[in-house]
Rosetta silent file (secondary structure, phi, psi, omega in degrees, C-alpha in Angstrom):
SEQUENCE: XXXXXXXXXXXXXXXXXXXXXXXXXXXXXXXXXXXXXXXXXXXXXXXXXXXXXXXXXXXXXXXXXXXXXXXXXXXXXXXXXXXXXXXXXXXXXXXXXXXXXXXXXXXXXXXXXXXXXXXXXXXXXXXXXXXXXXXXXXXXXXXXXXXXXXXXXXXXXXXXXXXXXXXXXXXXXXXXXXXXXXXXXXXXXXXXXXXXXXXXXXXXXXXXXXXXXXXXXXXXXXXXXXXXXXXXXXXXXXXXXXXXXXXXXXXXXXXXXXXXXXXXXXXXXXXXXXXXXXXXXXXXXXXXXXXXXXXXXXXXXXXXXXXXXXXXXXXXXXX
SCORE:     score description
SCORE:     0.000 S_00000001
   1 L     0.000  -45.861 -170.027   33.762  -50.350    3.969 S_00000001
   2 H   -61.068  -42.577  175.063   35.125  -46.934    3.139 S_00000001
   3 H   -54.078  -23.322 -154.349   32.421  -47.062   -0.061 S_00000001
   4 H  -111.224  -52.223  165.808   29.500  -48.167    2.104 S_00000001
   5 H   -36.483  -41.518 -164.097   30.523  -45.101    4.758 S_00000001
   6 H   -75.546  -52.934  176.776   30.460  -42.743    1.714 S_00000001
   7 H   -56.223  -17.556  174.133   27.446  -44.108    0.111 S_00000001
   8 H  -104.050  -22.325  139.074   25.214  -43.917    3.621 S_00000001
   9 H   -11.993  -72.329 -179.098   26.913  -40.367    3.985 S_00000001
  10 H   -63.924  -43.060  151.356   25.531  -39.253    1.072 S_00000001
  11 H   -46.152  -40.237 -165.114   22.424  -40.624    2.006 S_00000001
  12 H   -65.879  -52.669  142.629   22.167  -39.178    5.169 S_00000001
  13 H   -20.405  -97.631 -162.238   22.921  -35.748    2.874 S_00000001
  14 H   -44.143  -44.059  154.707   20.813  -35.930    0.738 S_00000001
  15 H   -44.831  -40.481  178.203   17.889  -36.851    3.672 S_00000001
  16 H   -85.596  -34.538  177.026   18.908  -33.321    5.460 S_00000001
  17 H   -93.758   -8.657  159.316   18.578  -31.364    2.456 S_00000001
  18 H   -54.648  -47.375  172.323   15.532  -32.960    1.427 S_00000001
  19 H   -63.372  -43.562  164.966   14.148  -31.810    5.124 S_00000001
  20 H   -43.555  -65.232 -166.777   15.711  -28.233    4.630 S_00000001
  21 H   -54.364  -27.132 -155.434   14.054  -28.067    1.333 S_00000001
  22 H   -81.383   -5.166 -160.466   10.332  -29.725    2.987 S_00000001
  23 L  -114.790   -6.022  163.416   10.527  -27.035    5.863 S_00000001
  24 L   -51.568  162.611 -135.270   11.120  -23.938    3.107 S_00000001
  25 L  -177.943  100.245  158.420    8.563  -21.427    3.200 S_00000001
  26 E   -90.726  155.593 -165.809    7.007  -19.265    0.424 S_00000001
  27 E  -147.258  119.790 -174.635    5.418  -16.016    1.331 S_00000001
  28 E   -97.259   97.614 -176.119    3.287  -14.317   -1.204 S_00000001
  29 E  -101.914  129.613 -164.839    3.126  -10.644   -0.590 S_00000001
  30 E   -95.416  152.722 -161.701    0.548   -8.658   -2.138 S_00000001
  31 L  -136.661  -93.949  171.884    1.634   -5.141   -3.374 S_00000001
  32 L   170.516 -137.267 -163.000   -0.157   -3.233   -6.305 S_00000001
  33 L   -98.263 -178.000 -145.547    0.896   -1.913   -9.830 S_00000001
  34 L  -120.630   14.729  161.119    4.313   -1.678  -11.043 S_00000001
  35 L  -112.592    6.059  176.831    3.912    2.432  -11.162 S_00000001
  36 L  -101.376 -152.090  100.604    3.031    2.986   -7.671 S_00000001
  37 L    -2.167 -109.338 -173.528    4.815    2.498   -4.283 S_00000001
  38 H    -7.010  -42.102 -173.746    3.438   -0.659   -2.834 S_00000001
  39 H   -61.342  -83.156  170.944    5.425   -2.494   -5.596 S_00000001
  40 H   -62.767   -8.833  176.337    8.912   -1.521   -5.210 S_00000001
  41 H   -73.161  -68.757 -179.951    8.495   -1.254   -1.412 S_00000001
  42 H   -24.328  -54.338 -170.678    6.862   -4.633   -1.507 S_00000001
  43 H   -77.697  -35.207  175.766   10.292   -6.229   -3.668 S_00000001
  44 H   -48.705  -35.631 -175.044   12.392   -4.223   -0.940 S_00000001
  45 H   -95.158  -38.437 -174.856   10.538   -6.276    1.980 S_00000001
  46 H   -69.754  -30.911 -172.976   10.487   -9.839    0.249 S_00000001
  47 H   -83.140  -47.929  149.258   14.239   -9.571   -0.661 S_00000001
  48 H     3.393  -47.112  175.582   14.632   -8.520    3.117 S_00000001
  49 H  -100.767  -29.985 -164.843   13.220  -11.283    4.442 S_00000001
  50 H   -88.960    7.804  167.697   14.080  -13.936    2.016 S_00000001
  51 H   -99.371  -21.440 -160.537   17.580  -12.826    3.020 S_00000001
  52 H   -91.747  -63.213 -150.609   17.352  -12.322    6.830 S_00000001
  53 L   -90.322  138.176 -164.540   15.368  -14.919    7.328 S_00000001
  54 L   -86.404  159.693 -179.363   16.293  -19.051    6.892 S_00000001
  55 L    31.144   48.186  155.544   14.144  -21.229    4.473 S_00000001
  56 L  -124.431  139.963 -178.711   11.526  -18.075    3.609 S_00000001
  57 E  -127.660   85.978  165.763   11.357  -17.159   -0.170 S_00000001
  58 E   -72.463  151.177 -170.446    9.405  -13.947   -0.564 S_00000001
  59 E  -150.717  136.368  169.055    7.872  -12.715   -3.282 S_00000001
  60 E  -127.928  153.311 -171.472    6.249   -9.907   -4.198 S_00000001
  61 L   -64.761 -129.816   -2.027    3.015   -9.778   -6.308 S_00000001
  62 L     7.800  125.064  179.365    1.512   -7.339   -9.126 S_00000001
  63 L  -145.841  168.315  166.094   -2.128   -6.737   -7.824 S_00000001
  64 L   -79.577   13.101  176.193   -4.794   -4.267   -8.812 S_00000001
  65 L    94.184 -178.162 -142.943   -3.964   -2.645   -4.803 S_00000001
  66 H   -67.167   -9.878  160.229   -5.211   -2.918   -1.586 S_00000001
  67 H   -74.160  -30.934  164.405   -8.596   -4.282   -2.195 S_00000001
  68 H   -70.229  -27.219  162.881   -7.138   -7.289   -4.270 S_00000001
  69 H   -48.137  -61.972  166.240   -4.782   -7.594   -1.695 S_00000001
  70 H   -74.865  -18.060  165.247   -7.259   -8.294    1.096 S_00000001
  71 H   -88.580  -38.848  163.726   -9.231  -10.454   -0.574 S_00000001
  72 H   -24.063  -72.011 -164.373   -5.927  -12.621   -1.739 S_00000001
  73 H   -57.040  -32.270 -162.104   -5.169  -12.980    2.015 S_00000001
  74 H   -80.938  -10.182  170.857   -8.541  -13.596    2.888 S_00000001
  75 H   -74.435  -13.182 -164.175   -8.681  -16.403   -0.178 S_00000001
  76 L    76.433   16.895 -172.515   -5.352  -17.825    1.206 S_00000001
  77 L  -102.500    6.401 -159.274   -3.566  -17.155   -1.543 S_00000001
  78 L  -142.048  164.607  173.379   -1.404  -14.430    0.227 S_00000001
  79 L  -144.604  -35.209 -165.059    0.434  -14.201    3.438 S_00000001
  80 E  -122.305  161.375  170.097    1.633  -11.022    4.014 S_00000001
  81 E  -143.321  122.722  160.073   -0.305   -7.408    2.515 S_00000001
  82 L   -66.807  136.951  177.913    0.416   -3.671    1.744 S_00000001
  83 L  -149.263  140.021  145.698   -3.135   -1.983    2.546 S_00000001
  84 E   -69.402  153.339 -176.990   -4.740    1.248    3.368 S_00000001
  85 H   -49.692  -46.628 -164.254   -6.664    1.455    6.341 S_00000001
  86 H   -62.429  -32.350 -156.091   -9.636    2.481    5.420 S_00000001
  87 H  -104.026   -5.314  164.746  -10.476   -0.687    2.714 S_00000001
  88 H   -71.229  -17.271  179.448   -8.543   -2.938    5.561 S_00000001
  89 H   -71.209  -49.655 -179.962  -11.724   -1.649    8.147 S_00000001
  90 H   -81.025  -31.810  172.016  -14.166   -2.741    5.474 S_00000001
  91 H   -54.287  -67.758  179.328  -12.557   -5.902    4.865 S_00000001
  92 H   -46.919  -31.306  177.356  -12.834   -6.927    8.617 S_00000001
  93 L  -113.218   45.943  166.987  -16.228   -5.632    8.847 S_00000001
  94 L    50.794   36.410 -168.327  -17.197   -7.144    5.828 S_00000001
  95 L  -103.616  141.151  153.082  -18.447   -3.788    4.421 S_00000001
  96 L    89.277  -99.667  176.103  -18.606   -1.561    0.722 S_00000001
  97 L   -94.633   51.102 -179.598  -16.359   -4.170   -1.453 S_00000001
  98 L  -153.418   37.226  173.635  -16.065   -6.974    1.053 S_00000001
  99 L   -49.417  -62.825 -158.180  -20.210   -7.534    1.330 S_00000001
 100 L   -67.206   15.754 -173.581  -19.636  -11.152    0.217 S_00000001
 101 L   151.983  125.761 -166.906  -17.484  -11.740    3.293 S_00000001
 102 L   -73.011  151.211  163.993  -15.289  -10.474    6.498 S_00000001
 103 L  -125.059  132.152  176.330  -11.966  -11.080    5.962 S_00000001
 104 L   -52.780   77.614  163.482   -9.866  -12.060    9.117 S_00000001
 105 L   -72.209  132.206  179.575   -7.001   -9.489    9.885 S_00000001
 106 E  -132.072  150.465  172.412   -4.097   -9.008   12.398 S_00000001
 107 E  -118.031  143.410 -171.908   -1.649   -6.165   11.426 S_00000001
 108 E   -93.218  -62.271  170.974    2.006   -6.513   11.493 S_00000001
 109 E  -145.102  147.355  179.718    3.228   -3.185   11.069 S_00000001
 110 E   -69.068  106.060  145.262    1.948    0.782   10.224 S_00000001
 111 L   -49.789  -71.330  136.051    4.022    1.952    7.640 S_00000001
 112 L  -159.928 -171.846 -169.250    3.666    4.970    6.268 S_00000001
 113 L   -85.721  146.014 -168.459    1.220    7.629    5.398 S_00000001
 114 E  -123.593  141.976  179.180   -0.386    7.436    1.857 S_00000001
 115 E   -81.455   93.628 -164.269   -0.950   10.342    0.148 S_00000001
 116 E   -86.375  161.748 -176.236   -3.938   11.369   -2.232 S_00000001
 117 E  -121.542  122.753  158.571   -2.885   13.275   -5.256 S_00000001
 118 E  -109.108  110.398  173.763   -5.776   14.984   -7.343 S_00000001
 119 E  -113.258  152.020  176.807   -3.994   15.395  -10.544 S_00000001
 120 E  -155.587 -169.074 -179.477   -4.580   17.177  -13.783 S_00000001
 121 E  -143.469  146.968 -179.706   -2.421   19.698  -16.158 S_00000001
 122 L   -89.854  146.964 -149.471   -3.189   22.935  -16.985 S_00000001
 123 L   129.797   -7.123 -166.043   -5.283   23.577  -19.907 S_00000001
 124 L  -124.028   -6.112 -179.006   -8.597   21.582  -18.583 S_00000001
 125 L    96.529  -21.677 -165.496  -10.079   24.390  -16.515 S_00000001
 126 L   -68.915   95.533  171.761   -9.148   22.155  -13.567 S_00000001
 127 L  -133.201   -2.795 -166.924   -8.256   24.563  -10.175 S_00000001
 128 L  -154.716  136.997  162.724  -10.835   23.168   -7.257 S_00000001
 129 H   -37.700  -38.081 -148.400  -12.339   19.643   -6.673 S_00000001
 130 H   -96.110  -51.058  156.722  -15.704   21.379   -7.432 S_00000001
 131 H   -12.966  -42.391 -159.450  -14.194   22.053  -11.059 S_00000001
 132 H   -70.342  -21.976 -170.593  -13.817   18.423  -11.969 S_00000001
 133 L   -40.522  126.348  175.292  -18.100   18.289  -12.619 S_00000001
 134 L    64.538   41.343 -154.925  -18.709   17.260  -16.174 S_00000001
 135 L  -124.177  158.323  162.061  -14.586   16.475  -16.574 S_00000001
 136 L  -108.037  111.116  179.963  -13.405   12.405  -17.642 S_00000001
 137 E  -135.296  154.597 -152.032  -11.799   11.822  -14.756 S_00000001
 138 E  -105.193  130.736 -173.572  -10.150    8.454  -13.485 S_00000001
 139 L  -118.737   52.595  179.873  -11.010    7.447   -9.962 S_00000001
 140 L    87.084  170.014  176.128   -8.103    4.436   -9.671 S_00000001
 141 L  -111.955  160.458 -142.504   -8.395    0.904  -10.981 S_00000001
 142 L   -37.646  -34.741  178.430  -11.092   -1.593   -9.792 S_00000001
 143 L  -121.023   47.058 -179.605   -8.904   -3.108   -6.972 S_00000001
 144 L  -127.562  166.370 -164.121   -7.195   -0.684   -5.376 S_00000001
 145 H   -71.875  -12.437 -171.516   -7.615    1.172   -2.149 S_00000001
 146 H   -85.979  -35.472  151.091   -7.670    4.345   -4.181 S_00000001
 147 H   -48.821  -42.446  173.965  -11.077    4.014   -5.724 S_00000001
 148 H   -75.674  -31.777  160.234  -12.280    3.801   -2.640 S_00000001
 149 H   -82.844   -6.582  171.954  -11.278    7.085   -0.949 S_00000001
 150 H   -65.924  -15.833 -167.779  -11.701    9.265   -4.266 S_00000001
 151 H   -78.223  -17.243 -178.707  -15.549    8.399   -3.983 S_00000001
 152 H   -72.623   -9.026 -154.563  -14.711    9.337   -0.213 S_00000001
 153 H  -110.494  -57.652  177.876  -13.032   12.481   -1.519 S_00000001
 154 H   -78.554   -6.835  176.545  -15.614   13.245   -3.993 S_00000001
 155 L   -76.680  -26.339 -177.276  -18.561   12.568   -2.129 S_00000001
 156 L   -94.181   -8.591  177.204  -17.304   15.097    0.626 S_00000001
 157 L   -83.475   11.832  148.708  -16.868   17.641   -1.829 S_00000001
 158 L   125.742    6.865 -136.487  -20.232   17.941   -2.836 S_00000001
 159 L  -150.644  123.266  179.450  -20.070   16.099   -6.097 S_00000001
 160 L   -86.950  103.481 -145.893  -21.570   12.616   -7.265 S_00000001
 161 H   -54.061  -58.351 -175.963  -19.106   10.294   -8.406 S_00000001
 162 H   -70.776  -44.044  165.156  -21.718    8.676  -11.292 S_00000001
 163 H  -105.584  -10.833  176.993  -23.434   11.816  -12.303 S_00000001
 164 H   -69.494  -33.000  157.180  -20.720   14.465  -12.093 S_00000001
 165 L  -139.085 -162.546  131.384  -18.362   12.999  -14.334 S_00000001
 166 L   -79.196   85.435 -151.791  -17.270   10.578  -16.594 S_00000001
 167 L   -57.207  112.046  137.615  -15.759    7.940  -14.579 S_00000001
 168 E   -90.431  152.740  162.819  -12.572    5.814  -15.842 S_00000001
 169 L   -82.517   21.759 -105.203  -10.995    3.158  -14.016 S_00000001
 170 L  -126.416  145.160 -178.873   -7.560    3.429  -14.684 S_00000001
 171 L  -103.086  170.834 -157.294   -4.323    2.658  -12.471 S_00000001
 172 L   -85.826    1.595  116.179   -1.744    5.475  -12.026 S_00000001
 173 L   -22.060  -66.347 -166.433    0.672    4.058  -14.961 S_00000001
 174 H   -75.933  -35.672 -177.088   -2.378    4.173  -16.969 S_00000001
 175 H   -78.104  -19.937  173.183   -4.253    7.196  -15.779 S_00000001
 176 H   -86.314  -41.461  176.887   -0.946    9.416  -16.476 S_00000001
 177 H   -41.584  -40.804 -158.071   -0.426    7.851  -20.454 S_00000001
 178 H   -87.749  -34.000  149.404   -4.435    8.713  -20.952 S_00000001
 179 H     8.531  -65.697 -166.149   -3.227   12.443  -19.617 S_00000001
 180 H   -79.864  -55.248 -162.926   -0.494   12.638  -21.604 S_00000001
 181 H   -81.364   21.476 -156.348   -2.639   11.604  -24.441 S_00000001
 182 L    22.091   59.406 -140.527   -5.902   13.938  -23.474 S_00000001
 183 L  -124.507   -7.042  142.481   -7.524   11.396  -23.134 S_00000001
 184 L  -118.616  161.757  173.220   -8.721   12.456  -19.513 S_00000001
 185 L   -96.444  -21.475  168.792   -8.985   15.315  -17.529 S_00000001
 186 E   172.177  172.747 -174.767   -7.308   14.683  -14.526 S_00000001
 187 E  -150.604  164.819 -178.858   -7.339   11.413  -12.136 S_00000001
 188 E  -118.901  158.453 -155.727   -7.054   10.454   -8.348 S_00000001
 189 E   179.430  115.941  166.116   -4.007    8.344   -6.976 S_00000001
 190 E  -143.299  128.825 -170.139   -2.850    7.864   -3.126 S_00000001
 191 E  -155.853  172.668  157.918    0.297    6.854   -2.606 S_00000001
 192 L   -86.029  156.765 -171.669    3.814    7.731   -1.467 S_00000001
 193 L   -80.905  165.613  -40.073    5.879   10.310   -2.317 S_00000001
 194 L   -70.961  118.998  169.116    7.418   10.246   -4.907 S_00000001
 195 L   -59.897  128.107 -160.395    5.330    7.923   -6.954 S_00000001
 196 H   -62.957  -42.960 -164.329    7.274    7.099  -10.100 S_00000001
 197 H   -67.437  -55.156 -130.684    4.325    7.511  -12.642 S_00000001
 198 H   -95.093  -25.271  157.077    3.155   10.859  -11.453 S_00000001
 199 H   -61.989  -18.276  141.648    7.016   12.209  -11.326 S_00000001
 200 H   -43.381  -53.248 -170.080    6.753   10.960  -14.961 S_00000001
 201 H   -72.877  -39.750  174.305    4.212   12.789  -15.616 S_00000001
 202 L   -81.468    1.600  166.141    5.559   16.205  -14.274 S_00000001
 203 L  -112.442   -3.041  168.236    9.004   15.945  -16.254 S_00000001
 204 L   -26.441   68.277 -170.939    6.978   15.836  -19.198 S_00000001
 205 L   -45.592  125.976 -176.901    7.797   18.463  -21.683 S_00000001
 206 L   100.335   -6.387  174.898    5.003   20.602  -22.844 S_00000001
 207 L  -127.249  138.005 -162.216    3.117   19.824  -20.226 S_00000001
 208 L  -118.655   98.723 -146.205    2.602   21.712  -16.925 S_00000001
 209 E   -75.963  148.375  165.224    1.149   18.888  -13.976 S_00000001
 210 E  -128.559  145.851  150.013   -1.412   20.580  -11.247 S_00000001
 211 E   -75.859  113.753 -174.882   -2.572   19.504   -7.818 S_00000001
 212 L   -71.715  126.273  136.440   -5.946   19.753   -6.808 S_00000001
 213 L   -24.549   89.158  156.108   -6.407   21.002   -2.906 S_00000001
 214 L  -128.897   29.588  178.884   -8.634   19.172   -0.903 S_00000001
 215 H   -74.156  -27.235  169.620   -7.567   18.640    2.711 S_00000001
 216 H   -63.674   23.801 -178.063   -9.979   20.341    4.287 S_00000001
 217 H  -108.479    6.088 -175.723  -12.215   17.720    3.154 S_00000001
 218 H   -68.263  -21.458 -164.207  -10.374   15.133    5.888 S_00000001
 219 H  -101.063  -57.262  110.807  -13.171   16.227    8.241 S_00000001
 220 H     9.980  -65.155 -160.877  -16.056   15.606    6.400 S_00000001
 221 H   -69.553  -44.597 -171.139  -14.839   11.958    5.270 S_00000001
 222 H   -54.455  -52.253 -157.166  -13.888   11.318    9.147 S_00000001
 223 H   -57.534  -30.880 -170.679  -17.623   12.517   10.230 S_00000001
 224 H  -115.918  -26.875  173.298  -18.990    9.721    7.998 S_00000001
 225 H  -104.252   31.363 -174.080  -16.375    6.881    8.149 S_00000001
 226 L    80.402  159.844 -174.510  -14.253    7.089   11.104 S_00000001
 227 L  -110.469  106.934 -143.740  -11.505    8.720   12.018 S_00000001
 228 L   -96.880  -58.572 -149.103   -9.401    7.258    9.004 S_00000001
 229 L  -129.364 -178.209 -173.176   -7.834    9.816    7.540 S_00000001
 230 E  -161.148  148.101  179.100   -6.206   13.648    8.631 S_00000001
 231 L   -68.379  120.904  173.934   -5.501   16.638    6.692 S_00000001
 232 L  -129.008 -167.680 -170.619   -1.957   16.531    5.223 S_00000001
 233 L  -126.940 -174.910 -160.923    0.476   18.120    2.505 S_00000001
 234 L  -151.888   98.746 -171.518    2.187   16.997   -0.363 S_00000001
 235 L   -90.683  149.499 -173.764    5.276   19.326    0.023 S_00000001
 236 L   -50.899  135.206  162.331    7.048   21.864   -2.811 S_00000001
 237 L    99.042  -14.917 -172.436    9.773   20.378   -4.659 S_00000001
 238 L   -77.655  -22.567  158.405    8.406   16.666   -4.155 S_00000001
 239 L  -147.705  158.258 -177.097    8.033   16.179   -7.816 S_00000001
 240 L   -52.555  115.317 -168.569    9.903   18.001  -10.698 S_00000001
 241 L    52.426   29.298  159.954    9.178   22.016  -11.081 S_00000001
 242 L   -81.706  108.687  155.293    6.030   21.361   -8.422 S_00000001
 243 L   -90.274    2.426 -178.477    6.952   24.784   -6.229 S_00000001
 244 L  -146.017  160.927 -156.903    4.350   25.003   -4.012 S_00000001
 245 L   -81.773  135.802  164.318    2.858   22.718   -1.087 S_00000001
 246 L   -96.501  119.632  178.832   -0.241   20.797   -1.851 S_00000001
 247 L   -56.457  154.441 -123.523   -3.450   20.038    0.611 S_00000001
 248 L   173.925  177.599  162.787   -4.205   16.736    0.846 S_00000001
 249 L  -152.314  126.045  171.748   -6.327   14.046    2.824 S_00000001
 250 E  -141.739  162.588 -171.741   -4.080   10.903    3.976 S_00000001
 251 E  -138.650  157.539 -144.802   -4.465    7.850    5.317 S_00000001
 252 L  -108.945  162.707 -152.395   -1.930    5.471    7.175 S_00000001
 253 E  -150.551  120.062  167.662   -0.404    2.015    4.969 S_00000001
 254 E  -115.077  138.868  161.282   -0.315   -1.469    6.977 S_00000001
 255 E   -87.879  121.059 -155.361    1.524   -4.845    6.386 S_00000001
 256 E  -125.798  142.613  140.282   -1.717   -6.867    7.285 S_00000001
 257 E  -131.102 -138.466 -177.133   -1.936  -10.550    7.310 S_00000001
 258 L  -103.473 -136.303 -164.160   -4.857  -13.261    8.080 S_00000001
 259 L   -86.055  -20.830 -157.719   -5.900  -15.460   10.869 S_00000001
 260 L   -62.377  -45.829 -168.231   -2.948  -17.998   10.340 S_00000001
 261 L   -63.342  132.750 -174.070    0.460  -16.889   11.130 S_00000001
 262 L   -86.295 -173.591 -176.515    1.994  -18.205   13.751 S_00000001
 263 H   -82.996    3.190 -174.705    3.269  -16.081   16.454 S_00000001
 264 H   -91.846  -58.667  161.870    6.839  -16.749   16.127 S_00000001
 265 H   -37.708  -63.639  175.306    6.456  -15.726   12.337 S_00000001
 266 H   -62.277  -35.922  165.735    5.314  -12.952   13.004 S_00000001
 267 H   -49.328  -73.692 -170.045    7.357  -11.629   15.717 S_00000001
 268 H   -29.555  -81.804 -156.523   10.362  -12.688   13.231 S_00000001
 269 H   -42.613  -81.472 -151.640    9.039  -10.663   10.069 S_00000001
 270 H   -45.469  -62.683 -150.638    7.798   -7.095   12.198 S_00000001
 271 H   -61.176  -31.762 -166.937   11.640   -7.348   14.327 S_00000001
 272 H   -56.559  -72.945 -174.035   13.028   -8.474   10.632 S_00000001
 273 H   -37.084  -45.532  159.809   11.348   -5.549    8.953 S_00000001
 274 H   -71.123  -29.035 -158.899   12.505   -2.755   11.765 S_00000001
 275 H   -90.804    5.974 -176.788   15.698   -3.619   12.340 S_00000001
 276 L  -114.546   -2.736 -179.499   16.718   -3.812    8.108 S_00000001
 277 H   -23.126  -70.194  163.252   14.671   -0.703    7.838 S_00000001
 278 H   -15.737  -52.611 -140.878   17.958    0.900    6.211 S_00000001
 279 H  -101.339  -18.973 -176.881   18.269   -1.934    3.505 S_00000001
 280 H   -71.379  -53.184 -152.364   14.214   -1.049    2.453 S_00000001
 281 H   -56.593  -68.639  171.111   14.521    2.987    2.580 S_00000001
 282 L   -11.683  -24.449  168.177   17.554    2.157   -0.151 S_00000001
 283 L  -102.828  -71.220 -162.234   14.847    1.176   -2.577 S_00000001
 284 L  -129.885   93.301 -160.988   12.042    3.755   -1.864 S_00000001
 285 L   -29.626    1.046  179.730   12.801    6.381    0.872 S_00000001
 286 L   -79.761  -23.148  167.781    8.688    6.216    2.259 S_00000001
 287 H   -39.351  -37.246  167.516   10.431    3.228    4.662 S_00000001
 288 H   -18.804  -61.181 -168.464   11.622    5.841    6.646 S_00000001
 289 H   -71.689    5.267  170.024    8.567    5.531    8.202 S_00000001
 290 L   -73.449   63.251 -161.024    8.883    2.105    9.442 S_00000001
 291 L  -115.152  178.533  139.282    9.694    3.242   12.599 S_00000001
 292 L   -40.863  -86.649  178.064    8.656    2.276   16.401 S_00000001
 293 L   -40.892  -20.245  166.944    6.998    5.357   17.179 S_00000001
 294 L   -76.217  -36.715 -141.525    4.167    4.480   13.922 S_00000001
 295 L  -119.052   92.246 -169.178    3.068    1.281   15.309 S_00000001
 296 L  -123.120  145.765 -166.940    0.326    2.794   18.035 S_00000001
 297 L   -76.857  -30.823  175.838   -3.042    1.250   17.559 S_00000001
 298 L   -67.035    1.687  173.900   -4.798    4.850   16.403 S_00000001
 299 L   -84.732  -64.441 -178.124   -2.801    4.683   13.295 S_00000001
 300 L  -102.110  134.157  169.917   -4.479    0.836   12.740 S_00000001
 301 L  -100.906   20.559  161.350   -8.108    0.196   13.113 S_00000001
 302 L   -95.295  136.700  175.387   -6.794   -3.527   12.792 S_00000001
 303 L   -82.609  169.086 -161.563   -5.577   -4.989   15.807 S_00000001
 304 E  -101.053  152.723  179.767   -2.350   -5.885   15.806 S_00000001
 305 L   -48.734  142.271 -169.377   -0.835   -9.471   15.706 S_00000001
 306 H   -66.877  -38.320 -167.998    0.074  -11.176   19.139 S_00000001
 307 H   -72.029  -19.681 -157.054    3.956  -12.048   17.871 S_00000001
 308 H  -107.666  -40.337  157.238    4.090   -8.069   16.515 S_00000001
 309 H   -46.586  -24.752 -148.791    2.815   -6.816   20.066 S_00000001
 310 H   -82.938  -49.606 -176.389    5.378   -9.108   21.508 S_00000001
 311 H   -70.557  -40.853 -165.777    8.543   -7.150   19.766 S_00000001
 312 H   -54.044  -36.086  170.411    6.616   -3.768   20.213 S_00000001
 313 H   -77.801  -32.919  143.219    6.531   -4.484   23.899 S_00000001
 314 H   -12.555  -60.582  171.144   10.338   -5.636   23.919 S_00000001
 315 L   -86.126   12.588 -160.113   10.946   -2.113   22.630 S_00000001
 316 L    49.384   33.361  168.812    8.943   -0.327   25.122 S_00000001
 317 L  -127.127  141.295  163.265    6.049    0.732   22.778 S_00000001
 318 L   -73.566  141.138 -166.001    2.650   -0.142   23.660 S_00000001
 319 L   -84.240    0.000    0.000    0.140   -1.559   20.973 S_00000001
């Protein structure tokens, strides 16, 4: 008897973790390259969740950046996405690289602000965006959100992305190595501070990294694409022997997903996501911004998710 007890025990076991296991939940998070932000943020929010949360196993991807990102999610091959605004706006309105198709967005939460950096070293002649003309300069690789505002960047400065220079594609791992090796003249990259490659690049010995100026060009880009982006800085001391503040044009960083998620999932992740805030900023200190006070709808031109309104209202902030 006692044998027959044990043996439908064990069944009965084995039946619950078989349901446990059937009711687990992978979550594919799309990030970017393994020298920017988005990446190490990205592993900071999947171990976050796949800790907080029962039977979810996050993971985050290697992507070519926020345009590979939005089309994952909109292929289904994704669940959750790091994005910039601006190429999440064209995804939903199926516009620039998302022609072949809208892709269906709700945003979970505004993160932080991403920064562009027009970098070069001195030695190229390089001291004003109007400078880079006839330069090899890299304007991000093919699927990232960053190709799309340098042509936004260079386009307001006066200067035609196809005839002006010699275009590379190159992600910001790759665009500081062809740098190093003079193998370009300078490249665009927006991201948070500090980005590991381009603080590579500025402990470099023998080499002395410069920042191009261009925020007053935030006005201009707004005038033809919405108002996306705002003049900001890139402050002294933010990478190694940089001493003085750099002008900028930035744009705001969303965790987007698709049409799918239910609203209980979502509510979970965004409440997950504020209230471990502490356990992200420990990996890359731009979490900081993962605040309450960021998630305002003029920050995202995506609306936001019903379950992410749900906490936001909870907390007294309106979406």
């Amino acid at each position: 008897m006692r044998k027959t007890t044990a043996i439908l025990a064990m069944a009965l076991g084995l039946a619950f973790a078989g349901a446990a296991h059937a009711q687990q939940k992978t979550m594919s998070i799309g990030t970017g390259g393994t020298g920017g932000v988005y990446y190490p943020l990205g592993g900071a929010v999947a171990n976050v969740l796949s800790k907080n949360l029962p039977n979810v196993q996050a993971t985050a991807e290697v992507t070519g950046g926020s345009v590979d990102n939005l089309k994952l999610i909109g292929a289904g091959k994704s669940e959750l996405a790091f994005t910039m605004a601006d190429a999440a706006l064209d995804a939903l309105q199926g516009q620039d690289k998302f022609k072949s198709g809208k892709v269906p967005l709700q945003a979970l939460l505004v993160v932080y602000p991403n920064r562009m950096h027009v970098v070069t070293v001195e030695g190229t002649g390089i001291q004003t965006m109007a400078d880079l003309k006839g330069k090899r300069v890299s304007t991000g690789s093919p699927g990232s959100a960053t190709e799309v505002m340098a042509f936004r960047v260079i386009e307001a400065a006066g200067l035609d992305k196809d005839k002006d220079m010699k275009r590379e594609r190159l992600g910001v791992a790759e665009s500081v190595n062809a740098v190093k090796d003079r193998k370009i003249d300078a490249f665009f990259w927006v991201g948070g501070i500090p980005t590991a490659a381009v603080t590579d690049l500025a402990a470099t010995p023998g080499l002395k990294m410069k920042l191009i100026d261009h925020g007053d060009l935030a006005e201009k880009m707004n005038a033809k694409y919405g108002k996306l982006y705002s003049p900001g800085k890139i402050k002294a001391g933010s990478y190694p022997g940089y001493d003085k503040d750099n002008s900028i044009a930035e744009v705001w960083n969303l965790i987007v997903t698709g049409d799918k998620m239910s609203n209980e999932d979502a509510y979970t992740i965004v409440k997950t996501l504020v209230e471990k805030k502490a356990d992200i900023v420990a990996v890359h200190k731009e979490a900081e911004s993962f605040t309450l006070d960021n998630q305002v709808q003029e920050r995202s031109p995506i609306p936001f998710h019903p379950g992410a309104l749900k906490y936001f209202k909870e907390k007294g902030i309106g979406g």
